[in-house]
N, C-alpha and C positions, 0 to 999 in steps of 0.2 A: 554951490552947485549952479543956482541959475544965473549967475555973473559969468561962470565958463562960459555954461551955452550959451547964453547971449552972445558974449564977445566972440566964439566960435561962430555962431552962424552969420557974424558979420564981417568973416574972416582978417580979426585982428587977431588971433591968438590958434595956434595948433591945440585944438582940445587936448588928443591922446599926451600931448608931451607936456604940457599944463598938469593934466592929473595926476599925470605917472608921477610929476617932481612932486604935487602937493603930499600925496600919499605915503613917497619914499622921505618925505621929513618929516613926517607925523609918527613915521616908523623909528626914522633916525632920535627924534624928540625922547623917544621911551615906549611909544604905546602899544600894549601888548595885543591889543585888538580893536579893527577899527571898523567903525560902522558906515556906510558913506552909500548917497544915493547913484554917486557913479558905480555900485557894483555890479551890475551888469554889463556894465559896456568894460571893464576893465578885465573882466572873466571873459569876456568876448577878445579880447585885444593881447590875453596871454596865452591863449588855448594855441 
């Protein structure tokens, strides 16, 4: 989480498309539920 942000606010890295891929292979890996402190900005970002 705070290696995104970091690297985001020093715009080496697009956070939203960073998270989105980490989430979708944690998804793809197996896991049936995942806990993650980007949940709000990613609730923000599918609404």
């Amino acid at each position: 989480y705070a290696m995104v942000k970091a690297a985001a606010q020093n715009g080496w890295i697009d956070e939203k498309a960073i998270t989105l891929e980490i989430l979708t292979s944690i998804k793809r890996a197996g896991a049936d539920l995942i806990l993650t402190y980007h949940a709000k900005d990613v609730a923000r970002w599918l609404s």
